[in-house]
N, C-alpha and C positions, 0 to 999 in steps of 0.2 A: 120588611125592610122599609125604613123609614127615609127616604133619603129624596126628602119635600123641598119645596119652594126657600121653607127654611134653613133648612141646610145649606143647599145652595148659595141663601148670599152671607152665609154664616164663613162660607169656605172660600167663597168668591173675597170676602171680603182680607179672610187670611191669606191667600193667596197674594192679594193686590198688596197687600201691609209686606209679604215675606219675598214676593217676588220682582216686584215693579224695579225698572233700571236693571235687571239683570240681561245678559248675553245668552243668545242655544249657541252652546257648543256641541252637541251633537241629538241627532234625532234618529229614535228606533222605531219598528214596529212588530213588540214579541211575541202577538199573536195578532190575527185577521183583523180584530174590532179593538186590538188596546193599543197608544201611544205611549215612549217616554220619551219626554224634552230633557235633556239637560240644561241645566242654566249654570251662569257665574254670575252670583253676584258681587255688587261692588259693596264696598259697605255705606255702615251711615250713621247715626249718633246713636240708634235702638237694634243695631244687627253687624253680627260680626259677616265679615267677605266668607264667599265660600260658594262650592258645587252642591246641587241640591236638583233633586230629578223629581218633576210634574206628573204624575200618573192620570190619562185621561182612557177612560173605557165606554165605549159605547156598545158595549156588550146587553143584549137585553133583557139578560137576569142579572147583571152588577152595572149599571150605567153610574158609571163617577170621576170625580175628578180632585186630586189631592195629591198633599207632597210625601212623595214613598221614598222607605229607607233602603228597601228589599231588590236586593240586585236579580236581574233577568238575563236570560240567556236569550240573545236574539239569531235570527236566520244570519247564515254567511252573504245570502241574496236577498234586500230586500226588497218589499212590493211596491210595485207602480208610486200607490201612492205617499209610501215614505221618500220616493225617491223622488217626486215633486212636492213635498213637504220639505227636505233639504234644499231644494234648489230657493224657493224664498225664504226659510228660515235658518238658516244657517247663519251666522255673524249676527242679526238682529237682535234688537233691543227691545226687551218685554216693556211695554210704555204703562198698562195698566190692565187690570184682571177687575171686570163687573158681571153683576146679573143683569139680565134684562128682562125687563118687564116685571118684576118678581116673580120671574119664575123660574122653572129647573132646565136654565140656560145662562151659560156661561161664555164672558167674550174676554179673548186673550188680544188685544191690540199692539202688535208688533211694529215696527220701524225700522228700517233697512236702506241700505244704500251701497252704490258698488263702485270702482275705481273713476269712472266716466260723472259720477255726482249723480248719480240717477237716484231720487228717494222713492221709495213705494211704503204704502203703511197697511200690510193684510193683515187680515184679523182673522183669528181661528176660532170657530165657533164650537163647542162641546153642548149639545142638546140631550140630556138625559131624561127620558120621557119613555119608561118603560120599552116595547119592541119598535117604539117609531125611534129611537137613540140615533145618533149621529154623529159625525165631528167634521166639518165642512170647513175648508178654506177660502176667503172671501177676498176678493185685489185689495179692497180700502173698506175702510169703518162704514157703514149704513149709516148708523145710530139713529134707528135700523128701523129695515124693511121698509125704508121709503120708496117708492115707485120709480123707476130708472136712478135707483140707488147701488150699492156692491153687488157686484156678478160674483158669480162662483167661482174658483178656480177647478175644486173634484172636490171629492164628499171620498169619505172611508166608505161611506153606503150608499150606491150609486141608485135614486128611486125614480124610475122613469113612469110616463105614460101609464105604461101595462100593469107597474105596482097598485099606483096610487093616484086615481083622476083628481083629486085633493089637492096636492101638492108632490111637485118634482124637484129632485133636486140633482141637476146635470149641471156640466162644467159647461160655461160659458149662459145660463140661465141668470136672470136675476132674482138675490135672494129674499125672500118671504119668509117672516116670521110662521113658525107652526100654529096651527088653530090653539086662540088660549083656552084650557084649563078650568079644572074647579078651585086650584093654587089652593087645597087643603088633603092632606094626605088622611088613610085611614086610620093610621095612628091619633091623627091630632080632631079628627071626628070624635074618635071614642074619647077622646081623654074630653074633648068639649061637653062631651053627651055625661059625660061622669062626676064632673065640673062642673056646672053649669057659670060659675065665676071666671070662669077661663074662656073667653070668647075669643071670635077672630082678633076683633080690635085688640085685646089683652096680648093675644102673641105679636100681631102688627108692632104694638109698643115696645114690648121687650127688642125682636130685631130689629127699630128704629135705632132703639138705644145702645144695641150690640152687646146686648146683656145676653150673651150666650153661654153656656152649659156644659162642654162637649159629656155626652153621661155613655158608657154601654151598661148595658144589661145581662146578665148572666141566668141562665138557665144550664144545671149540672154543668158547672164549671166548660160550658160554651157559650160564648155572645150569641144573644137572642136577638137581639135587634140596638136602635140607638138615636139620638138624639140631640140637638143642642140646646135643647130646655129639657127641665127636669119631669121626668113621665109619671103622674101621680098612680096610674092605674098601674105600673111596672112597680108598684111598692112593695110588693114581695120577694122583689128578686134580687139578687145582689146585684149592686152598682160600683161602678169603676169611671173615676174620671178622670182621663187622660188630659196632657198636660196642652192641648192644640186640636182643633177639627181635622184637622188632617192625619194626627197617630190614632183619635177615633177610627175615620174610616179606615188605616191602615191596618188596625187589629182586627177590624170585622171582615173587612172585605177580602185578605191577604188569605185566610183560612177559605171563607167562602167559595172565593177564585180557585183555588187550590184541587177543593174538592170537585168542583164542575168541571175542572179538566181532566182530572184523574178518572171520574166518572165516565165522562167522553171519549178519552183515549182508550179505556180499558171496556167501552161498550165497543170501538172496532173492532178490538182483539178479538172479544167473545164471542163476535158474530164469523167470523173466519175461522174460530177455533172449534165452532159449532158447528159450522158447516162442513169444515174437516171431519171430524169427529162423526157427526152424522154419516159421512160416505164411506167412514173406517168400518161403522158396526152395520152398515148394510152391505158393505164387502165381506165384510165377517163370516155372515150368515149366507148370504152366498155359495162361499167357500166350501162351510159345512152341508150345504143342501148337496154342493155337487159331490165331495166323498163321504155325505153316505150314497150318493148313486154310485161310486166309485167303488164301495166297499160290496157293490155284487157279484164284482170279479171274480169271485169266486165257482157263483152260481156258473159263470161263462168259461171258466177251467171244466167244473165238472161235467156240463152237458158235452162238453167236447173228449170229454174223455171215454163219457158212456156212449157217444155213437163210435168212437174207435173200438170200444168192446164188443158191441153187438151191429158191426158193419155187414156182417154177414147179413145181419136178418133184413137191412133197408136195401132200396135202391130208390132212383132218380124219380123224381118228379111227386115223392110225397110231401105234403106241406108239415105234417105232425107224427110221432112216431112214440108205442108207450113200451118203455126200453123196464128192463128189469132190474132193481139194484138192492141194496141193502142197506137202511139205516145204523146206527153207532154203538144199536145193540146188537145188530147183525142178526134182525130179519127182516125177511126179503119183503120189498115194495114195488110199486110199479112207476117210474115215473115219465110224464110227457115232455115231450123235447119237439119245438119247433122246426121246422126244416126249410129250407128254400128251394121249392122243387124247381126252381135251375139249373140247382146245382146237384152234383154228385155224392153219396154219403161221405165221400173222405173230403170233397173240397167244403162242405160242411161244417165237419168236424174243426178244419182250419178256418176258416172264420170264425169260428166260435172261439180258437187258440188267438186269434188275431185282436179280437175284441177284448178276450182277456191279460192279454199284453197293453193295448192301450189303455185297458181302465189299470192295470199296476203302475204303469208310467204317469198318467193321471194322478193318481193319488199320491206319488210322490211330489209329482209338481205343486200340487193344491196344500201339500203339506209345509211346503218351502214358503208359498204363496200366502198362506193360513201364519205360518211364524213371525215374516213381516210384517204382516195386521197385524196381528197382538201386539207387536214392539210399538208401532205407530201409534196404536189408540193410548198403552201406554204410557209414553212419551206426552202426545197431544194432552191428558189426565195431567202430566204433571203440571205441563205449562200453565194448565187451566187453572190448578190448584196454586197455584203462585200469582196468578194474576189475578183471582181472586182475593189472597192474600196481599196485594202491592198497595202501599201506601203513600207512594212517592214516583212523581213522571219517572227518574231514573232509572229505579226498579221498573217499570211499564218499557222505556227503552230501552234495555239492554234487553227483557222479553219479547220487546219486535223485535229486535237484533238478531235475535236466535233464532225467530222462525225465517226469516230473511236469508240468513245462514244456510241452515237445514230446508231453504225450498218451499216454505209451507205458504210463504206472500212473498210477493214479486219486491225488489229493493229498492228505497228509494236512490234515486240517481241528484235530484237538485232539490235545495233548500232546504238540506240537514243545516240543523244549528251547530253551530261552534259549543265547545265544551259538551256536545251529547256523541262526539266524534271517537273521542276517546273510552268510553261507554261501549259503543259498537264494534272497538275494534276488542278492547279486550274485556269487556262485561264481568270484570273484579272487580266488587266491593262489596264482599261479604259483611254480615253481623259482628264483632267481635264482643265479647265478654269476660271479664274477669272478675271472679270469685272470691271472697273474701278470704278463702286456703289458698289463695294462689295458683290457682286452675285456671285456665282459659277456656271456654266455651267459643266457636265459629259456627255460624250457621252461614248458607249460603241461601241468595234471594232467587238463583235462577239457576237454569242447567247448569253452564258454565262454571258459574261458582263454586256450583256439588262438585263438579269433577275438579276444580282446581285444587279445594280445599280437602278431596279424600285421596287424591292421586300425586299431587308434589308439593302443598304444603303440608300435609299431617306426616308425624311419624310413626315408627313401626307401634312405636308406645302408646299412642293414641287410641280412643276409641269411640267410632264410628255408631249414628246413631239414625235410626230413620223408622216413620211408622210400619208398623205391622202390613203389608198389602192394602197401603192408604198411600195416596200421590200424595209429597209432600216434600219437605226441605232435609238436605244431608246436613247431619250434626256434627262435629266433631270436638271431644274431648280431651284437651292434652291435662291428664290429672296433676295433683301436684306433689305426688310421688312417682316418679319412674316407677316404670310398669317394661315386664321383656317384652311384654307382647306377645304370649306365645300359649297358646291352648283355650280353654274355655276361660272366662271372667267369673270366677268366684270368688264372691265380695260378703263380707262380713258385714251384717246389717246396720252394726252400731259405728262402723268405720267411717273414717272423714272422705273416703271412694266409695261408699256407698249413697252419701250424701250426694257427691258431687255427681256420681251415674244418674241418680234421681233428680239431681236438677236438669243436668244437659237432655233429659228424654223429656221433661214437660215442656224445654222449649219448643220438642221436635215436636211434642202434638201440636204444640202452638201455631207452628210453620207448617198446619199440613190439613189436609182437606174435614180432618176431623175437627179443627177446632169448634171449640162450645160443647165438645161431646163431654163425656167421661168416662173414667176407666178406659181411654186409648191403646192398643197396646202399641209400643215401642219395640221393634229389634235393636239390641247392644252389641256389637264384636270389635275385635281388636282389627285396625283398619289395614292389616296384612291381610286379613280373609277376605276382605272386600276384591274383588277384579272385577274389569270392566272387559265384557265380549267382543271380539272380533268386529272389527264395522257398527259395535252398537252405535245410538243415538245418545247425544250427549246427556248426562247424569242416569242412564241407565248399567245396572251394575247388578251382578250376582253375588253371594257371599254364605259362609260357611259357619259352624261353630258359634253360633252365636244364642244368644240368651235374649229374654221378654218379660219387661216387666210393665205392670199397668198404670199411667197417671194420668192426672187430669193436667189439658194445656196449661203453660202460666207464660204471659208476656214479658221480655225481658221489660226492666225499669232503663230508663236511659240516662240516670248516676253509673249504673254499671257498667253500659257499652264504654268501649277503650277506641281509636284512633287505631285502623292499621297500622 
């Protein structure tokens, strides 16, 4: 990631060109370490009027700032210090966007004033400087870091004492510029070192002159990295030059951001789902160690049977007794039988009847107990096997939704976001696809989903697809001939239903724990065979008559997905 001293006043300086004179009209904060401003601007002889949203991240693997097109979902509650971000920016007027010091700091100079004529001019500072990142609110311009110059108002990242004997930055402190810099990143080393015509002073020149470039870079059709001057050593890679420094970072950074959340979010899950899952297969085994002790019951039927046979021969106070019987070919043996010389040969014998009643009842219980584990682990397999496959917070949210639901994590109570609301309450939005026969394909992304889409949207005609004893996603096929629905599916191999069975099963390997394998198998049945048990747990499901055939995953293409 290139995103140097140059860039910075590459951006600072479009910023200042696209944004100076404009109004916030409103301010978020969509996650912990990122800001968006709204602005209005007014126009001018080189910019039409209009709404336009500032993206400022002090996040320590994406520290940036630039104008995003991409709409955010923010908290219904937001934090502290959005809400003392609104108190002095709200109605202000962006006066001017610069770098300071040439370096990878940026100052947003605002102007303000309130019914009483009261003027204040804070300046928001955006410091992106790998994990030391910030964005601090300052009363009045420094112009900066003069010594009894701008106080602080709060910092998105509060670094006190205990962090940082260096430098602090608390509200009501006065603010200090960050220790400077080598102001050359390691991109523009190497290209120096590769170059050697390409000096500092050579690039100094260029952004003096604001001969800027914005360039990305591609590697297998993903942005590698990027640029406002042209990367001689990136000569082998495809280049894309986007039309502004700001849709630069906004291609790079928008995927990037993306994937670090979804990473993030889906390593809690994994860790919960793992810990689950861990105390499912050590209750498992558990289970089993106690009936096989349980399955000796028997042993405890028979001793008690053969002291009622040969009561005559005992009396009280033996500890051991070798009783006479006969194995299953019926000859005779001799076998030993413990005694409790307490007790009596017949009170004996009933404890022995007593203990074998409690290990029958035992193993009934353990069996009930043994059935739940398996559901659970399961269930916990599929979530896992989905969330493994999730490529979208959505998909991630409606899968906490579900464990939330079902008990497995505690609910959240404050600062759900708005529009992830609706997600939780009914966690529909399945896959959809449609075939060039006029077949539809659904896949579902979570439990939920499966049971929606095999339980009250598919019909009797439909057919139902899911891998072989592999946790994975419920298919469902509505072909594009009516089908009764009714017996086994024998399908004619050269048929346009046999095509379309063959495609709806490789999405199903695709959505399911096997993907990357081959030779999958798939089960096929018509979605009448399919039921779901009694109190089962969501998208668990039995089913009958049904057929297996073997493919390899294939990703649906997204020309094909249709809009529910």
């Amino acid at each position: 990631m290139a995103f140097d001293n140059y860039v910075t006043g590459a951006v600072c300086a479009e910023l200042d060109r696209e944004l100076s004179g404009a109004r916030v009209e409103r301010v978020y904060q969509p996650e912990r370490e990122e800001l968006i401003i709204c602005l209005n601007r007014p126009p001018t002889a080189e910019r039409r009027p209009g709404r336009l949203n500032l993206f400022i991240s002090a996040s320590s693997d994406f520290p940036a700032t630039y104008i995003t097109w991409k709409k955010s979902v923010n908290p219904a509650n937001p934090p502290a210090y959005c809400m003392m971000l609104r108190k002095y920016l709200l109605g202000a007027k962006l006066i001017s966007v610069r770098q300071l010091r040439g370096d990878r700091i940026a100052a947003f100079e605002f102007s303000s004033g309130n019914e009483l004529g009261d003027r204040s001019s804070p300046v928001l500072i955006a410091e992106m400087m790998g994990k030391h990142s910030n964005i601090i609110l300052l009363d009045s311009c420094p112009w900066v870091g003069e010594p009894g110059g701008a106080r602080i108002l709060d910092a998105i990242k509060r670094v006190s004492g205990d962090k940082s004997r260096v430098r602090q930055t608390l509200p009501g402190m006065y603010y200090d510029l960050p220790p400077e810099g080598k102001g050359l990143s390691p991109l523009i080393e190497k290209e120096m070192e590769a170059f050697p015509e390409k000096d500092k002073a050579y690039f100094d020149r260029m952004a003096e002159r604001g001969e800027y470039r914005p360039t990305l870079y591609y590697y297998e059709n993903a942005p590698k990295d990027f640029h406002v001057f042209d990367i001689g050593v990136y000569g082998s890679l495809v280049k894309e030059e986007p039309d502004s420094v700001s849709e630069m970072l906004e291609t790079y950074y928008s995927g990037r951001n993306e994937a670090v959340r979804i990473t993030s979010r889906k390593r809690n899950l994994i860790s919960v789902l793992s810990q689950r899952l861990s105390k499912a297969y050590t209750k498992k085994q558990r289970l089993l160690g106690d009936m096989a002790e349980a399955e000796k019951a028997e042993e405890l039927r028979f001793a008690g049977e053969l002291i009622n046979a040969n009561i005559y021969r005992l009396q009280s106070g033996q500890t051991e007794a070798l009783l006479p019987s006969y194995d299953d070919e019926g000859n005779e043996m001799v076998v030993s039988v413990k005694l409790d010389p307490r007790l009596s040969p017949a009170a004996n014998a009933q404890k022995y009847f007593r203990k074998y009643r409690k290990s029958k009842t035992a193993i009934t219980e353990k069996a009930v107990q043994l059935k739940l584990t398996e559901d659970d682990i399961s269930y916990l397999e599929s979530v896992s096997a989905m969330l493994d496959l999730a490529e979208d917070q959505d998909v991630i949210a409606a899968l906490k939704s579900e464990l939330e639901e079902q008990g497995y994590i505690r609910k959240r109570r404050r600062g759900d976001k708005p529009g992830m609301k609706k997600m939780r309450d009914t966690g529909i939005s399945p896959i959809y696809i449609s075939l060039p026969s006029g077949a539809e394909i659904s896949i579902g992304r979570n439990n939920r989903e499966n049971d929606y889409l095999t339980f009250k949207s598919a019909g009797a005609g439909d057919i139902w697809f899911h891998t072989k004893d592999i946790p994975g996603s419920h298919v469902i096929l509505r072909p594009s001939a009516r089908l009764e629905g009714k017996g086994n599916i024998d399908i004619d191999p050269s048929s346009a239903l046999a095509d379309e069975i063959m495609e709806a099963a490789s999405y199903a390997a695709w959505y399911s724990k096997a993907r990357g394998s081959e030779n999958v198998p798939v089960d096929y049945v018509f979605v009448r065979y399919v039921k779901k048990p009694a109190a089962a747990l969501p998208g668990m499901v039995i089913f009958t008559h049904n057929r297996t055939v073997y493919v390899n995953g294939k990703k649906p293409s997204l020309s094909d997905t249709i809009d529910a």
